[in-house]
Each structure stands twice: as structure tokens, then as C-alpha cells.
C-alpha positions in Angstrom: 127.3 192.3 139.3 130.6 192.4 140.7 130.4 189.2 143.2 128.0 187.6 140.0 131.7 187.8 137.7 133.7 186.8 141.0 132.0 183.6 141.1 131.9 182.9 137.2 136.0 183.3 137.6 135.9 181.4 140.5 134.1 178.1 139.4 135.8 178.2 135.6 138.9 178.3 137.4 138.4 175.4 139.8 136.9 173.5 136.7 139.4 174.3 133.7 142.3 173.2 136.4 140.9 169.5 136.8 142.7 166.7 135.3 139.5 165.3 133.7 139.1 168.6 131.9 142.6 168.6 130.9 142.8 164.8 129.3 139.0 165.3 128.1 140.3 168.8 126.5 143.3 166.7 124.7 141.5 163.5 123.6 138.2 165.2 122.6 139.4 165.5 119.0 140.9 162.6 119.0 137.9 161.4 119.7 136.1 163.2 116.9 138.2 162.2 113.9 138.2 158.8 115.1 135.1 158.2 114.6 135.7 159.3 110.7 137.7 156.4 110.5 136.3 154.4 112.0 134.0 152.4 110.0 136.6 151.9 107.5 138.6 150.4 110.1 136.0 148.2 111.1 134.8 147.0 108.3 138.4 145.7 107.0 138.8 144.1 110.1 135.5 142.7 109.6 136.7 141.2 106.2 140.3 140.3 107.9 138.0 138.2 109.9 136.9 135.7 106.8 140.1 135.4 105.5 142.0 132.2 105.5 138.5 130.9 107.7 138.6 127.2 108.0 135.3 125.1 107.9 134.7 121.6 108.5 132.3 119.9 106.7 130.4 116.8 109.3 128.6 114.6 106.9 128.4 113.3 102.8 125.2 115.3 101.9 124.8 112.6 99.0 127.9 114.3 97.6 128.0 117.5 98.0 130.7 117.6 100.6 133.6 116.6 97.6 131.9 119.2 95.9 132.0 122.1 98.8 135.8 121.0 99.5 137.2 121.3 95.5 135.2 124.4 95.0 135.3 126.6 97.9 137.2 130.1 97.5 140.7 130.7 98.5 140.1 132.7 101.3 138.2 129.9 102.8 139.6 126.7 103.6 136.8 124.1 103.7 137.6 120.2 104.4 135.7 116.9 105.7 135.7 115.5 109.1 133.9 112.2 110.3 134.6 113.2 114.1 131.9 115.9 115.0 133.1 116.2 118.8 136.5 116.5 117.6 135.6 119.4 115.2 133.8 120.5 117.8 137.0 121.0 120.4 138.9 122.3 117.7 136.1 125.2 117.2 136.7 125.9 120.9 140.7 125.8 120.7 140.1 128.5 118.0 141.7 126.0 115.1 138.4 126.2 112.9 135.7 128.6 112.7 133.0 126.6 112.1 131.2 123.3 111.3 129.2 122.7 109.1 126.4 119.5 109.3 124.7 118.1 105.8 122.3 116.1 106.0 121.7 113.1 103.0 119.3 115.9 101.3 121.2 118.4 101.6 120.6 119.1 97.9 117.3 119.6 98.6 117.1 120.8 101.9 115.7 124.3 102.8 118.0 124.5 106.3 121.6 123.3 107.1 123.4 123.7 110.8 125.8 125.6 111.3 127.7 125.2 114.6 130.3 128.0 115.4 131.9 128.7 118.9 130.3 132.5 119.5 127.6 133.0 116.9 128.4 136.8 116.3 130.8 136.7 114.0 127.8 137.9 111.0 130.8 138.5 108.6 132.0 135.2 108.4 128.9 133.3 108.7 127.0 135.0 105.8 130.1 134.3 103.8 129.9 130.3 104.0 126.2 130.9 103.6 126.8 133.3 100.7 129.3 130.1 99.3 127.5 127.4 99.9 124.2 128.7 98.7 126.2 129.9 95.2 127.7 126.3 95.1 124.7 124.8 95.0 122.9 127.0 92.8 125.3 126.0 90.4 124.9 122.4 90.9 120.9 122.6 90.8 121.0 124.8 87.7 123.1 122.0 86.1 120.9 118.9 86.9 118.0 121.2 85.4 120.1 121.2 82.1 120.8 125.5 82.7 124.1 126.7 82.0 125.9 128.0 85.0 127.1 131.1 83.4 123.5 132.0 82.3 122.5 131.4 86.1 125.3 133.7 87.5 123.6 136.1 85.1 119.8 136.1 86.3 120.7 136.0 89.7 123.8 138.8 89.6 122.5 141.8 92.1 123.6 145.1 91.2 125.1 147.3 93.7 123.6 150.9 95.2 125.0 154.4 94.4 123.6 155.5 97.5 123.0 159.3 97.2 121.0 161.3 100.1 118.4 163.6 99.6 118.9 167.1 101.1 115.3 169.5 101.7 117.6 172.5 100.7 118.5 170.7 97.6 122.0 169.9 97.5 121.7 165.9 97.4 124.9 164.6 98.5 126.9 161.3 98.3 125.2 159.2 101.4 127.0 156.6 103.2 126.2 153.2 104.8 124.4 152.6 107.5 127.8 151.6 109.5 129.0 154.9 108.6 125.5 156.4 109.9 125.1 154.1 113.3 129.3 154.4 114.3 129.1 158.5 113.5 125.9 159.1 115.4 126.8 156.9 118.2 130.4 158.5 118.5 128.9 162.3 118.6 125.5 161.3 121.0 128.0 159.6 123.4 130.4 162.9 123.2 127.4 165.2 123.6 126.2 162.8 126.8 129.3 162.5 128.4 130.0 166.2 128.4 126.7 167.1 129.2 126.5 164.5 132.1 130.1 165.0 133.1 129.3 169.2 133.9 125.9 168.7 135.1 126.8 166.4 137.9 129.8 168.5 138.5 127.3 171.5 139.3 125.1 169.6 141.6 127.9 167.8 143.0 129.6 171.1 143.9 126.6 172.2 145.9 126.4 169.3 147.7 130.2 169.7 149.1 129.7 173.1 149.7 126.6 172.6 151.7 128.0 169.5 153.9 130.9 170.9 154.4 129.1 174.4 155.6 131.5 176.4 153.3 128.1 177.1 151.6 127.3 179.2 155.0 129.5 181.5 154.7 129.6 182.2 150.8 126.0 183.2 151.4 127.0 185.7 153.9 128.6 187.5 151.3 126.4 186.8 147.7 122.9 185.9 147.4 122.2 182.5 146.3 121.3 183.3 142.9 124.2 184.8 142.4 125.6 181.7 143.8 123.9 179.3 141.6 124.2 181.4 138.6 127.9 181.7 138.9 128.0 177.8 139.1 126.1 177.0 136.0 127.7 180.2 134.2 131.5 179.4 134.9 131.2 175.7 134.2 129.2 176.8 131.0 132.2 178.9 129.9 134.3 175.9 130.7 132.4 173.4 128.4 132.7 176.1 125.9 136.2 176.7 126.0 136.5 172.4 125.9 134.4 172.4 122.8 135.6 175.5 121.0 139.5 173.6 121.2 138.1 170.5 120.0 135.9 172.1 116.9 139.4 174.2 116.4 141.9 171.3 116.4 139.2 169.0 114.8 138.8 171.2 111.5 142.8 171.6 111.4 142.6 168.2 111.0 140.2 167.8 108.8 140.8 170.7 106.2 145.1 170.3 106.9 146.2 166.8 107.9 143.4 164.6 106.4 144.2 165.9 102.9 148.1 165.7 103.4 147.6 162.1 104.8 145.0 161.4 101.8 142.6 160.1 104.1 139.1 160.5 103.0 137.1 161.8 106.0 133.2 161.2 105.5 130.5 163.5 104.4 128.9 163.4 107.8 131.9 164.9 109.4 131.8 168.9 108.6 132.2 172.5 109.8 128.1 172.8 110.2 127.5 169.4 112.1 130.4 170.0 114.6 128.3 173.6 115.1 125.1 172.0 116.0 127.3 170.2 117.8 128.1 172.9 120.0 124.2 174.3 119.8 123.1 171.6 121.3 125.6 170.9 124.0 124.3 174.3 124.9 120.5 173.8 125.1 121.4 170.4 126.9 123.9 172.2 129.4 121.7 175.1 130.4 118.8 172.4 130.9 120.3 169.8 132.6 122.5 172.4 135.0 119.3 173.5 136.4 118.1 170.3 137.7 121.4 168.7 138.8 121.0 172.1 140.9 118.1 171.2 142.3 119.7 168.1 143.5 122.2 169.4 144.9 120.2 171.5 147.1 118.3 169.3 147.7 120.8 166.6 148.6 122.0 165.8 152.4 125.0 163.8 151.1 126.2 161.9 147.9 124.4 159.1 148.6 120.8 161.1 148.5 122.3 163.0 145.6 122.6 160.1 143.7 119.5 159.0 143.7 118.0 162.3 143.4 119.7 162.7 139.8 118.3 159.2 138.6 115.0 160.9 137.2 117.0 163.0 134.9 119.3 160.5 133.5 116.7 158.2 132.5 115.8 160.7 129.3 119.4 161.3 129.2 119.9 158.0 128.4 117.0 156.8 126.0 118.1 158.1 123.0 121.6 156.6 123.6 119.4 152.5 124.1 117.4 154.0 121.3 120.2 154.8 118.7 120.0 152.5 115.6 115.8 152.7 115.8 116.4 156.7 116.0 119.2 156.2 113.2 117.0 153.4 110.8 113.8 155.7 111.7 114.8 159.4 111.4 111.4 160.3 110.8 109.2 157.9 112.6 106.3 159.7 115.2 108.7 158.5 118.2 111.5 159.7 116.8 109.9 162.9 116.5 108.6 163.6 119.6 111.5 162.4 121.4 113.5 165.2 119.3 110.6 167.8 120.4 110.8 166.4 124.0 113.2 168.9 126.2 114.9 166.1 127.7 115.3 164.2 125.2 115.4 167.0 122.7 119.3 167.6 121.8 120.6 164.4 121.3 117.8 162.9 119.2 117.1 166.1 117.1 121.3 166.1 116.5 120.7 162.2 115.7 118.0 163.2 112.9 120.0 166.4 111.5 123.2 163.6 111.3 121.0 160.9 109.4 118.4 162.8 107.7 118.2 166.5 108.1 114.8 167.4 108.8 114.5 170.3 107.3 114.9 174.6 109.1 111.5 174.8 110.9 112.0 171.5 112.7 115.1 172.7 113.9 114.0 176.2 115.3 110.3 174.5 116.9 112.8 172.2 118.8 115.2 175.3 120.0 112.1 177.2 120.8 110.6 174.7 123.2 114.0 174.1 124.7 114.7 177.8 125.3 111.3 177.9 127.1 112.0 175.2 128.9 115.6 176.2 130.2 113.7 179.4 130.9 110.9 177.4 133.2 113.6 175.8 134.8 116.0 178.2 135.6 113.0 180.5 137.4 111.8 177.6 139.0 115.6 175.9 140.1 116.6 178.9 141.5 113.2 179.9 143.5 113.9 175.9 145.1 117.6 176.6 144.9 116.9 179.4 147.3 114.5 178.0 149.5 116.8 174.3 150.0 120.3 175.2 150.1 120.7 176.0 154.0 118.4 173.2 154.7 119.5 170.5 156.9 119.3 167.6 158.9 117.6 165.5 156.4 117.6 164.6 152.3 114.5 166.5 150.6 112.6 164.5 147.8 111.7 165.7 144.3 108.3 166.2 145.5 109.8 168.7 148.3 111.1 170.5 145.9 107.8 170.9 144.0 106.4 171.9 147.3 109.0 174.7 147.7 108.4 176.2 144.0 104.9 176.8 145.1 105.6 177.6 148.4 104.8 181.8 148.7 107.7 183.7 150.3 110.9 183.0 151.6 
């Protein structure tokens, strides 16, 4: 038991001094409070992006180009051109944002061309669409003999309240599905770095030890559970250490400097989702230690290691290329299972308890299975822990490994 505590002390020292734990340590709740203000910051940059927009209009459209140029809003400049290459250039130099082609029916007609330089800039191009299409609503709703003001009222679209429903009852303010996508994708890429960053840390340590033979003589002194164990266990303490300062500093900011400041932190952001925060940094830890183990013992040299570890970051990374399905589909049959599978488990359950809690007995199925499975795993990582770490002279496979979990003996 002693040597066991020896080694804990030993790797959370050599982990807690790194530089990377340091700066992570310091700009972790930066990090998290960001992302509270985030969306809000985007989003007015994203209306900052239409204002003062200039469009060129190519073309009469029996018309309606006078008509575009005397009516268009002030935050958008909109003026004729007969030179399309030269409106074109001027789109490239950055001088107008957009041009825009109307054909002689363009009264009638069901599709106009836009041309811009990038395409992506959604913000600004639904706002000329949103003008042009009100402009000539009104001028259709005139040569049909309807007043305008009677038009503005039929087709007037009321805006949403949006409120979410809570199982527990409790129904809450909701947010926007910005505020949903930018918080879920700020926590799932905390939770993956962190959980990555230790992981390969772990396996990465064996493999130095064992090329360098220092793992030799450590195992003349402790067994190599004790070895492994102490790995997994002091970088665990680490990681909690790094998230127990950033849930610390993160609700002194939140309960002390937001309010002072008057900044309006979202609903989202709270005491019990920075917890299962933690929870499930832990599940995912304890899992994922296990394996990049494995690899490591497995490993000759970094370059085997490395693609040794690829199995295991596939799942790691699905639910991150996954993210606004899991967040638009909380409760979709692949969204479920992915939040049952271990692997995938932690970040896409935390992804459904972000957007759309899903309710106490979800939760504890999906701790269950994942508390079984780290179980599995750590019996089985450290029987092939064991059996691979003083092996040399060539890089085992995955399939080796599953050859020395059923292999009897030592």
C-alpha cells in the first residue's frame, strides 16, 4: 500500500508541474464563461455584418430596380450598375457585398441570382432576401388593389417565448439553438480535450518508461499493477484538482462578477451542469486510462503507439462530428444509444442532459453500464498490462492483446 501511494505522489507530481497543466489550469475558466458569452457576441457581430451592406442591382427587372434603390432600408445601401464584371471585381476588392441580377420578370419570377464573393455570410444574404421579398410584396399587393398596411398585417409573424420543458417540473426559460449548439460544443470539446489530453499522457508515459528501460527497474521494486494503478490514479487526482479550480473560479464568476458586471450568464451555464461536468470527465477518464494503457504496453515506440490509440479515438470523436444532429435530436434512437454506448457514453449523455434533460433513470442506466464497463476494463488492462509491459523487440497488435487477456498464467 505504501509503494501504491508512492507512485500516486509520484505521477501527480510530474503531471501537476507541466506547463500544459499549468496554462490549461489558468485558461480553463476562461474558457468556461466564454462560452456564456459567447453567442451574444456572435450574434451582434453577425448583425454588425449587415450593417451599412452595399448591393448592386445588374439589370431593370421592368422597373423594379428604381423601386429596390428608393426603398431599401438604411442599413443597406442598394444602387444600379450596368457593368456586371465590374460589380463583380468590386465584390472581390471587398467594396460591395453582393450583386444582385433581375431578370425582365422579375415581378413575377419565383428565383433571382444572387452573386456574392464567399456564399457564407447567411446573415446578410437572408437580409436582402428578407428586403427584397417584403418590397415586392408590397408592390404585388398594390397592383392587386390591397392596401399595403393590410398586407404587412396578414403576413406579420409573431415571435416565440421559447420556454423548456423540465421532467422534474420546473419549466424554465429555453434559449436558441445558437445558445444550445455554441454551449454544448464549448463543454464536449473541454470534456474531449481533457479526457484525450490525460489519457494519452498515461499511455504515453508507459511507452517512455518502457523504451527507455527505466520501466525495468521500477518493476524490480513494485508490481506492475501497482504500477499502472499509480499511473491512472495520480493523473486522475490531477484532472481533479484541474477541474475542481475551474468549477471554483467559474462559479465566483458567475454568482460574484457576472452580477457586478450585469452580464446575464445563460440558463445553461449552472452549479449542477458544471457537476455533471466533472461526473462525467470521471467515467470518461477511468475508461479511456485503461486502454491508452494498453497501448502503451503494448507499444514499441511512439510511432506504434499512435496507431495503436486510433481505435479509441474514433468513438471519442463521433459525438464531437455528430454535435448539432445530437443537439437538434436529443432524443432520437441514435442519439440514444450513442449516450448508452461506453465510449461514446459521457459526452453524448452530457450533450442530452445540456439540451434536453432526459429525465434520473436515463442518467443512472448510463452510469451503470459505464461503471461496469471501466470495471471490465480495468481487470482486463491490467491482466494485458502485466503480461506486455517487459515485452520487446517488436510492436504488439490489439489482437495480441486479446490474445494475452485469455492467455492462462503468467
Amino acid at each position: 500500500m505504501h509503494k501504491l501511494w508512492v507512485m500516486i505522489k509520484y505521477n501527480f507530481r510530474r503531471t501537476a508541474a507541466r506547463k500544459s497543466f499549468i496554462v490549461l489550469t489558468i485558461l480553463g475558466p476562461i474558457i468556461i464563461i466564454a462560452m456564456a458569452v459567447l453567442p451574444g457576441l456572435l450574434a451582434q457581430r453577425s448583425f454588425g455584418s449587415v450593417k451599412d451592406a452595399r448591393v448592386a442591382v445588374y439589370g431593370d427587372g421592368g422597373g423594379l430596380a428604381d423601386t429596390l434603390v428608393t426603398a431599401s432600408p438604411n442599413f443597406l445601401t442598394i444602387y444600379r450598375t450596368d457593368d456586371f464584371e465590374s460589380a463583380r471585381e468590386e465584390c472581390f476588392d471587398g467594396t460591395l457585398d453582393g450583386v444582385l441580377v433581375l431578370p425582365d420578370n422579375a415581378m413575377d419570377a419565383e428565383v433571382l441570382s444572387f452573386y456574392t464573393r464567399g456564399g457564407s455570410n447567411i446573415v446578410m444574404t437572408e437580409t436582402v432576401r428578407n428586403t427584397i421579398g417584403h418590397i415586392l410584396t408590397g408592390l404585388r399587393a398594390a397592383e392587386a388593389g390591397i392596401d399595403q398596411s393590410q398586407v404587412a398585417k396578414l403576413t406579420a409573424v409573431p415571435s416565440f417565448d421559447i420556454v423548456q420543458l423540465n421532467r422534474d417540473g420546473g419549466d424554465k426559460a429555453g434559449q436558441d439553438f445558437n445558445d444550445f449548439i455554441y454551449t454544448a460544443i464549448a463543454f464536449i470539446m473541454l470534456l474531449y480535450m481533457t479526457t484525450l489530453l490525460y489519457s494519452q499522457m498515461i499511455g504515453r508515459s508507459v511507452v517512455t518508461e518502457k523504451t527507455s528501460k527505466t520501466v525495468e527497474v521500477m518493476l524490480s521494486s513494485v508490481r506492475p499493477s501497482t504500477l499502472m494503478i499509480g499511473k491512472i490514479a495520480g493523473m486522475g487526482i490531477a484532472g481533479i484538482v484541474q477541474y475542481s479550480v475551474w468549477i471554483a473560479v467559474s462559479l465566483l464568476l458567475m454568482k460574484v462578477v457576472g452580477p457586478a458586471l450585469k452580464i446575464e450568464l445563460p440558463s445553461l451555464l449552472s452549479a449542477d451542469m458544471l457537476g455533471y461536468l466533472i461526473l462525467f470527465f470521471l467515467l470518461a477518464f477511468f475508461l479511456y486510462s485503461g486502454l491508452y494503457a494498453v497501448c502503451g504496453a503494448l507499444a514499441e515506440d511512439e510511432q506504434s503507439y499512435g496507431q495503436l490509440q486510433i481505435p479509441f479515438i474514433i468513438p471519442l470523436v463521433v459525438p464531437m462530428v455528430m454535435i448539432s444532429y445530437l443537439v437538434m435530436n436529443p432524443e432520437a434512437p441514435v442519439t440514444v444509444f450513442l449516450s448508452f454506448f461506453p465510449l461514446t457514453a459521457p459526452m453524448t449523455m452530457f450533450v442530452r442532459i445540456i439540451v434536453s434533460p432526459p429525465g434520473m433513470l436515463h442518467i443512472i442506466i448510463c452510469v451503470a453500464i459505464m461503471l461496469v464497463t471501466i470495471t471490465a476494463v480495468a481487470i482486463g488492462s491490467g491482466k494485458i498490462f502485466r503480461l506486455a509491459i517487459l515485452r520487446t523487440g517488436k510492436s504488439l497488435k490489439l489482437k495480441d492483446g486479446l490474445k494475452l487477456l485469455f492467455q492462462k498464467g503468467e
